[in-house]
Every structure is written in C-alpha cells, then in structure tokens.
MIDOSE-1310 file (N, C-alpha, C; in nm, 2 decimals, decimal comma, always signed):
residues 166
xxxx	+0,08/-0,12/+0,00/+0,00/+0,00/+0,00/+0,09/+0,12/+0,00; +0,13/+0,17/-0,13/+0,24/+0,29/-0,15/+0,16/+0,38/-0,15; +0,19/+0,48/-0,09/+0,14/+0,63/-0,08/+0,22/+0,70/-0,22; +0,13/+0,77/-0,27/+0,16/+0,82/-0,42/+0,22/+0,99/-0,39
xxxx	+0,32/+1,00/-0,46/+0,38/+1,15/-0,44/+0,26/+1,29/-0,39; +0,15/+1,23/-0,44/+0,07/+1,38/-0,44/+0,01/+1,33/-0,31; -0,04/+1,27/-0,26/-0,07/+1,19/-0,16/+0,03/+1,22/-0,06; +0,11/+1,21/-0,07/+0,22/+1,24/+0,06/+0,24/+1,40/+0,04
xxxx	+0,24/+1,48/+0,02/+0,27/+1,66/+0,02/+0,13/+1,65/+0,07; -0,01/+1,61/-0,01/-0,10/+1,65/+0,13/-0,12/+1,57/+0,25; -0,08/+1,51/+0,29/-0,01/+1,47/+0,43/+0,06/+1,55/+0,50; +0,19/+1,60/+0,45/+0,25/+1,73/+0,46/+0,21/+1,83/+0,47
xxxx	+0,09/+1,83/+0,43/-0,02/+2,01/+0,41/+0,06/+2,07/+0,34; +0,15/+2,06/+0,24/+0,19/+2,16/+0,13/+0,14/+2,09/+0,00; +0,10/+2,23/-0,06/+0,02/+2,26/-0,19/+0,09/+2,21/-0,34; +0,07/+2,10/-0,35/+0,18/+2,05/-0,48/+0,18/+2,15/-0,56
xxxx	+0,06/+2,20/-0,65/+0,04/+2,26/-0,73/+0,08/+2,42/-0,73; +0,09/+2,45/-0,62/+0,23/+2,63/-0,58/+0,33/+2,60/-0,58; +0,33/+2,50/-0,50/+0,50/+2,43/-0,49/+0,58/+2,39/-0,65; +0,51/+2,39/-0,74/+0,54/+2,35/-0,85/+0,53/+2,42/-0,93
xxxx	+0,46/+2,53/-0,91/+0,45/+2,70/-0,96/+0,61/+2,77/-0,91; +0,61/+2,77/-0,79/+0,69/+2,83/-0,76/+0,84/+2,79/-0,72; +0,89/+2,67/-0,72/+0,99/+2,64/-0,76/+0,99/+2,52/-0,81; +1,01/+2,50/-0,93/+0,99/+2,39/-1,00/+1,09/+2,27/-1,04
xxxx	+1,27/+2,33/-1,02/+1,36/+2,25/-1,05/+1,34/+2,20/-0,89; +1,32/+2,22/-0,77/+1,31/+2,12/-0,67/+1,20/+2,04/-0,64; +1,07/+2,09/-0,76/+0,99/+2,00/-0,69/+1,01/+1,87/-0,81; +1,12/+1,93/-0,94/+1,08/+1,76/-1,00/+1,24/+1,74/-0,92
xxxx	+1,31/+1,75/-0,86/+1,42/+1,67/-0,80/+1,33/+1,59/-0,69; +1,22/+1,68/-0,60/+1,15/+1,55/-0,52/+1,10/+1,45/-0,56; +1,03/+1,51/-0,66/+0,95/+1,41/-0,71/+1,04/+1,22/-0,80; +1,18/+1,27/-0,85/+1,28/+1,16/-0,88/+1,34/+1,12/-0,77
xxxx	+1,31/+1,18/-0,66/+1,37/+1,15/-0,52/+1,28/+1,03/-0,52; +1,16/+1,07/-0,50/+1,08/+1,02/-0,40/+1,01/+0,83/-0,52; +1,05/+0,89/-0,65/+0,99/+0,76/-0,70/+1,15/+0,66/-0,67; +1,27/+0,76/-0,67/+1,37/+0,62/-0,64/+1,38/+0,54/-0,50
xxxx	+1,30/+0,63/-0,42/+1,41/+0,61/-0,24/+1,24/+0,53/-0,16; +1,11/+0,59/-0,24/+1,01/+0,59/-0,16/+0,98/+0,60/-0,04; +0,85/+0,61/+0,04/+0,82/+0,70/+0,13/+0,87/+0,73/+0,26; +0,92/+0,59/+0,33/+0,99/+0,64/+0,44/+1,14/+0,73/+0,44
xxxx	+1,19/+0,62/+0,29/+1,34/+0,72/+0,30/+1,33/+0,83/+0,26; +1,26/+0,87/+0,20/+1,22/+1,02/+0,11/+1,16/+1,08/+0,21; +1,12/+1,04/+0,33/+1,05/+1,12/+0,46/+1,18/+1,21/+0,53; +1,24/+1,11/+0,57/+1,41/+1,08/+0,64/+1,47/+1,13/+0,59
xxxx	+1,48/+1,15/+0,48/+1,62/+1,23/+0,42/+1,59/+1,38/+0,39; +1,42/+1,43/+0,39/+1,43/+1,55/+0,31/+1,32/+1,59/+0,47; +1,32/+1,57/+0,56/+1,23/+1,59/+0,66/+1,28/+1,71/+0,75; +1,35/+1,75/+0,65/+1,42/+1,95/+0,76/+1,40/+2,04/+0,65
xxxx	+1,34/+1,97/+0,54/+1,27/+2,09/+0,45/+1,15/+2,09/+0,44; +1,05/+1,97/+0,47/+0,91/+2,05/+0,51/+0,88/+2,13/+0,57; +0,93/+2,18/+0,66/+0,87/+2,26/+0,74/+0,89/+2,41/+0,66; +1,00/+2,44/+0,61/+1,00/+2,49/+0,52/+0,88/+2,53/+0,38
xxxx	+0,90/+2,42/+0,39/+0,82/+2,45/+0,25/+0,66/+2,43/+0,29; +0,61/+2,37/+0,39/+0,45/+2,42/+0,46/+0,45/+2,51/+0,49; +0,54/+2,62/+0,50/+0,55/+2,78/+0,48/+0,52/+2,86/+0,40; +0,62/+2,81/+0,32/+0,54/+2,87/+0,16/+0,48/+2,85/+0,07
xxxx	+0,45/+2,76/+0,06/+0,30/+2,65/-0,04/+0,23/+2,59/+0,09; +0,16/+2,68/+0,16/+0,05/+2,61/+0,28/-0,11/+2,50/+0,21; -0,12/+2,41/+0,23/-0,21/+2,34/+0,17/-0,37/+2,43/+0,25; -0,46/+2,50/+0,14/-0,50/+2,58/+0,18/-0,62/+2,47/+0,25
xxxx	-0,72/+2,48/+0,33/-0,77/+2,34/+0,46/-0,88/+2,39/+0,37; -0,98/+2,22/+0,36/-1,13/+2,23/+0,28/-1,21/+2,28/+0,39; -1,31/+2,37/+0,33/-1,41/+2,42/+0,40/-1,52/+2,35/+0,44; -1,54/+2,30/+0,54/-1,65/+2,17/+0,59/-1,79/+2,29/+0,66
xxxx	-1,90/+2,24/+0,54/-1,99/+2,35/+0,61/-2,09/+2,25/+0,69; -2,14/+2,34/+0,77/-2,19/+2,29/+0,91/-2,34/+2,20/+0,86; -2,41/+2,11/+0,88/-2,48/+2,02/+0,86/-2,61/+2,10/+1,00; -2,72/+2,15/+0,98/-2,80/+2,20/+1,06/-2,84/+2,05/+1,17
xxxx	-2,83/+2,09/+1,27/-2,85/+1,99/+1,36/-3,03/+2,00/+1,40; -3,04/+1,86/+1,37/-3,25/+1,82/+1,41/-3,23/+1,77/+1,52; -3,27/+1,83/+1,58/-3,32/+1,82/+1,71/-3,47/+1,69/+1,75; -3,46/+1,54/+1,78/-3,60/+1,47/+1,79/-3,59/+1,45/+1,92
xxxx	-3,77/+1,49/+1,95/-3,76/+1,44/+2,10/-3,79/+1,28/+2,10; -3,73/+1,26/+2,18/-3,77/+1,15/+2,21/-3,90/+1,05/+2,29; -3,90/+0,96/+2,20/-4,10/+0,86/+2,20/-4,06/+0,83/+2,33; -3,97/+0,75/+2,44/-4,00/+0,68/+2,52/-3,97/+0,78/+2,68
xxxx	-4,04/+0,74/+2,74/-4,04/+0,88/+2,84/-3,92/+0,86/+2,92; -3,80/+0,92/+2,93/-3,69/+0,90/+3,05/-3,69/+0,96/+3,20; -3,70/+0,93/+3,30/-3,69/+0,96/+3,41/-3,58/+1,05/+3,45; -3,59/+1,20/+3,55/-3,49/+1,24/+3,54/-3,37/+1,17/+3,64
xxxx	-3,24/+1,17/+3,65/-3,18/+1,13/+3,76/-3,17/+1,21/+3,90; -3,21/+1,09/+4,00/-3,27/+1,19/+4,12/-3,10/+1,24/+4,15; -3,08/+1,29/+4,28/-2,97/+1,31/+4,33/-2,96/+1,19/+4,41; -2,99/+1,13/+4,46/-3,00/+1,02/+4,53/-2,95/+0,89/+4,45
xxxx	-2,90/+0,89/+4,30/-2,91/+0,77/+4,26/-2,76/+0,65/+4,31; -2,75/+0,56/+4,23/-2,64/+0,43/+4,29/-2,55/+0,48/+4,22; -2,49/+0,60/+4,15/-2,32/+0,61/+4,13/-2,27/+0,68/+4,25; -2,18/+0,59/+4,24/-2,08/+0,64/+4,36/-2,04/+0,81/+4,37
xxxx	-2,04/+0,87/+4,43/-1,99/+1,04/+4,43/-1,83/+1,05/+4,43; -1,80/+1,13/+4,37/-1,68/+1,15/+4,32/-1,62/+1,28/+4,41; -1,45/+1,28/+4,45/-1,48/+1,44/+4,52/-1,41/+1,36/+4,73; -1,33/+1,39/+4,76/-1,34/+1,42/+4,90/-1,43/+1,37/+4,96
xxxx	-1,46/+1,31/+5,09/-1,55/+1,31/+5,20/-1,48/+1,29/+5,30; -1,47/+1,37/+5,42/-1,38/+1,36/+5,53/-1,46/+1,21/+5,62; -1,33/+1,16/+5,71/-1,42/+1,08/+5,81/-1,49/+1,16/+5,91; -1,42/+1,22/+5,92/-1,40/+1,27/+6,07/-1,53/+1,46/+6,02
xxxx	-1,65/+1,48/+6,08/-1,71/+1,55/+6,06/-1,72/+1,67/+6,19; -1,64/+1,78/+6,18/-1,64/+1,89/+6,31/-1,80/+1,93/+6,38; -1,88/+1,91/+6,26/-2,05/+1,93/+6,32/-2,12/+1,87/+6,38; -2,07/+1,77/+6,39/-2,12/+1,61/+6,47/-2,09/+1,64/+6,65
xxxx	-1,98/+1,72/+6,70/-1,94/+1,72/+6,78/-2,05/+1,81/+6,91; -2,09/+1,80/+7,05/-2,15/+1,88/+7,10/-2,09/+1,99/+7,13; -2,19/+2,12/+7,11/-2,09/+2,28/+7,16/-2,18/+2,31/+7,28; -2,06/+2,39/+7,31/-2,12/+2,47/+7,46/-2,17/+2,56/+7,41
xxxx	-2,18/+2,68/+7,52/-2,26/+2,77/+7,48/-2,20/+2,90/+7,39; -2,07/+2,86/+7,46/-1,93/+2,98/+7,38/-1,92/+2,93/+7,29; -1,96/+2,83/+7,19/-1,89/+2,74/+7,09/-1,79/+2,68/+7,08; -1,74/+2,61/+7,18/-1,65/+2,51/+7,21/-1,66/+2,41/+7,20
xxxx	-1,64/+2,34/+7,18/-1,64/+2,13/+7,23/-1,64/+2,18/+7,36; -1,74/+2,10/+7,40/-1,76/+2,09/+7,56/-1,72/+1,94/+7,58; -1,63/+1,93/+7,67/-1,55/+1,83/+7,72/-1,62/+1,77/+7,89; -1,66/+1,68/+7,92/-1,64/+1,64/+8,05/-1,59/+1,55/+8,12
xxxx	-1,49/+1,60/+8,22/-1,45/+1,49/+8,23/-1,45/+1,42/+8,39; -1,45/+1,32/+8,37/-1,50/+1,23/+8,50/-1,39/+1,21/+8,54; -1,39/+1,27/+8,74/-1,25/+1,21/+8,77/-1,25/+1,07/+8,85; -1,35/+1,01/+8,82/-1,31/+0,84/+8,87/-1,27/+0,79/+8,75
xxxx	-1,28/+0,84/+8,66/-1,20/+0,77/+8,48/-1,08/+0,80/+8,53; -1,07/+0,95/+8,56/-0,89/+0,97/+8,54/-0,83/+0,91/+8,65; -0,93/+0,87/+8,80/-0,83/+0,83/+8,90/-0,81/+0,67/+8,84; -0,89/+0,53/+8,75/-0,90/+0,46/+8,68/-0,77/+0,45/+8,63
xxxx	-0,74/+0,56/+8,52/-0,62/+0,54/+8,41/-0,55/+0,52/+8,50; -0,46/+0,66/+8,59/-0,37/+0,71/+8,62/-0,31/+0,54/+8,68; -0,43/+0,47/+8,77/-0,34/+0,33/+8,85/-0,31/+0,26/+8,75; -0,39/+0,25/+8,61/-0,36/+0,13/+8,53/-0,26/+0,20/+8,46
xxxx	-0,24/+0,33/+8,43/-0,11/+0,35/+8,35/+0,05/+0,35/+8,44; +0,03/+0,38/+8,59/+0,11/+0,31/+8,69/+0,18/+0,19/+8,69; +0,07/+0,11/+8,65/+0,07/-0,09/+8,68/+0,15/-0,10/+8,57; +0,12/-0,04/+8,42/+0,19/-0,10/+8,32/+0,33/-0,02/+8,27
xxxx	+0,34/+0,09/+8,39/+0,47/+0,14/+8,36/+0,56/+0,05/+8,46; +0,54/-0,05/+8,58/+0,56/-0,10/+8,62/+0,62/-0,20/+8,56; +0,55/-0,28/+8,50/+0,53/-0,42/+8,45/+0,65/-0,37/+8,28; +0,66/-0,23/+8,24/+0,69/-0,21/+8,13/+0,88/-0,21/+8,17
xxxx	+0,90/-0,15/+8,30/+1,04/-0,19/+8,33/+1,08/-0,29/+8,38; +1,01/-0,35/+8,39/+1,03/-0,52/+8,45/+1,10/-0,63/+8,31; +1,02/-0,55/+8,21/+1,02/-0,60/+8,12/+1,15/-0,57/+8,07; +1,22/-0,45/+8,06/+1,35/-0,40/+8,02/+1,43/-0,46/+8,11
xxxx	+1,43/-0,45/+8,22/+1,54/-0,49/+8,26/+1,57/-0,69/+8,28; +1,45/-0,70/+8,24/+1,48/-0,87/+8,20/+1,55/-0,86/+8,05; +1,52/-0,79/+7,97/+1,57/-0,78/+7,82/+1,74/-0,76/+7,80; +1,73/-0,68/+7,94/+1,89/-0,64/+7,94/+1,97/-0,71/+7,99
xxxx	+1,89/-0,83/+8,08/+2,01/-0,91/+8,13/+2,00/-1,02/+8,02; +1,91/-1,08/+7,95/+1,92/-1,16/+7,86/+2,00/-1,13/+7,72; +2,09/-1,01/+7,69/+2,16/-0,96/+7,61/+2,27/-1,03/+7,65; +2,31/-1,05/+7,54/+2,50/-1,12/+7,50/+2,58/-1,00/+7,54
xxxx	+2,68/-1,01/+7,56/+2,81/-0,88/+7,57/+2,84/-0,89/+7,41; +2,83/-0,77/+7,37/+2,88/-0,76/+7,24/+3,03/-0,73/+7,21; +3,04/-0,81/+7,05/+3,20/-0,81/+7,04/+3,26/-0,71/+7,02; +3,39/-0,67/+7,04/+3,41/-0,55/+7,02/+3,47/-0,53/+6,88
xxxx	+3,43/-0,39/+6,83/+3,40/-0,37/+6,72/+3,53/-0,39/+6,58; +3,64/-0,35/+6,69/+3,77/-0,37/+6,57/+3,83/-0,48/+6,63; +3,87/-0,54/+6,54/+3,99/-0,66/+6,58/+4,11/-0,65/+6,50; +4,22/-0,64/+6,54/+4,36/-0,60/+6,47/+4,38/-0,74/+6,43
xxxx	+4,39/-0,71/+6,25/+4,45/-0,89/+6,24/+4,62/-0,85/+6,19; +4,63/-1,00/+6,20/+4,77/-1,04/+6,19/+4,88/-0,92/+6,11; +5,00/-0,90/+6,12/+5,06/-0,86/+6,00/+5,21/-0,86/+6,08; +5,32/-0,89/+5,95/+5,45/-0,90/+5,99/+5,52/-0,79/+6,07
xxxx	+5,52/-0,65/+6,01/+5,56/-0,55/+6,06/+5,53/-0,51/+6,18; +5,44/-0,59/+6,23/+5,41/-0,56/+6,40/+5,50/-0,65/+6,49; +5,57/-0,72/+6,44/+5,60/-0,85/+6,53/+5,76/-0,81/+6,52; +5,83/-0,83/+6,63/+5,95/-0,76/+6,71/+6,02/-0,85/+6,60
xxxx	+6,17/-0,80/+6,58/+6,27/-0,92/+6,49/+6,33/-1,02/+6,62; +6,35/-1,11/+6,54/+6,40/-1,21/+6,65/+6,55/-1,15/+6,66; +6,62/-1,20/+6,79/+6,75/-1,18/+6,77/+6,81/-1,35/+6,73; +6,91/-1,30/+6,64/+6,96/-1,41/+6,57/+7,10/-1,44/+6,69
xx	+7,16/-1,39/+6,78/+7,24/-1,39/+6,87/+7,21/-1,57/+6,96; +7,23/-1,67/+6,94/+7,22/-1,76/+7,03/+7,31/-1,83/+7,11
C-alpha cells in the first residue's frame, strides 16, 4: 500500500500545485527523489525541509460547512436522575465531621471529664509502667556482651625481629 507523491505533500499540508509553480527544479528533484528512495526514505532524508516548504506553499484546509442539527424528541419517556441515585460520588468526604461534635454555649467542644475515669487510668497506667520496666530490665540481662568492634588482624611489621644472637 504505496502512498503516491501527491498523496504524501497533502499529508505534509503543502500545496503541490504552488509548490510546483513556484519552484519547479526542486519540486521535479523530489519528485525523482521520492519515485527512487520511496516514502519512508524520502521522509528521512528530506524531513528539515518540510517545514519549510509548509510555509510557503501552505495546503489551503477544505471548507467543511456545518450540517444544521435536528433536534428529535424522544417517544419513550426517560426519568430524570434523582440526586440520590447508585453512582458512587466522586470528590473528598472527610471521616471525621467537626459538626457532629457537642458545643457549649461559647462554641467550644464541651468536654467532661470524670474524675473516677482519670483516677481509673492514672493506676492502670502506673501498673503498666511498672510491668513495662520489668520487662526492660529482663531484656537487658538476657543480652549477650557484644563483640568488640575492631579486631587488629595479623601482619608482619608488628611483630619484634627475633635476635639471631644464640
């Protein structure tokens, strides 16, 4: 399926027929170009002078006139979509909603707090800070002594000369 010389320049959007008005020893050199090398090579090799020449021989664009649009209503009755319907909503939704919360009278979060809850925590958070160093200092006796980190290995130049005197 060969694309035909005239065929490829309107691809290009340049105007064979100016182009060939207006400079004519280069458009029959493309044209022998393009029947010996065909379309990709003839793309490739001469493809920093298109742009060029879509400059000067611009392929002038067909005028597409507008087709009046008919409007039919439609026979079968459609229902509108409530707001309410089963697509999922698209968009943010926080979890956490600040109006949900009770206000005082100032507009605060009104807080109350019970102090047999707090006297509650305070022993149980006691007990398990208790129980939480019990726990470390069993962890620390169950540790290895670690090795220490450098160890000098062997080498000759450390080691005294013997005396050869016996």
């Amino acid at each position: 399926m060969a694309m035909t010389f005239e065929e490829f320049f309107k691809k290009k959007k340049i105007d064979l027929s100016a182009f060939e008005g207006g400079d004519y020893t280069l458009f029959s050199e493309f044209k022998a170009h393009f029947q010996q090398m065909g379309e990709k090579s003839f793309d490739h090799s001469k493809k920093f002078l298109f742009n060029k020449l879509r400059h000067q021989f611009p392929l002038s664009l067909p005028v597409i006139e507008e087709k009046p649009v008919v409007e039919t209503m439609p026979t079968s009755k459609v229902e509108p979509v409530s707001e309410t319907s089963s697509l999922p909503k698209k968009g943010f939704t926080p979890r956490f909603k600040a109006g949900n919360l009770p206000k005082s009278v100032d507009n605060t979060t009104a807080i109350e707090i019970n102090a047999e809850a707090i006297e509650e925590k305070t022993v149980i958070a006691e007990n398990n800070l208790a129980v939480v160093e019990e726990i470390k200092t069993l962890k620390e006796a169950e540790q290895p002594i670690p090795k220490p980190a450098y160890k000098p290995k062997f080498n000759m130049k450390n080691l005294l000369p013997k005396n050869t005197e016996d």
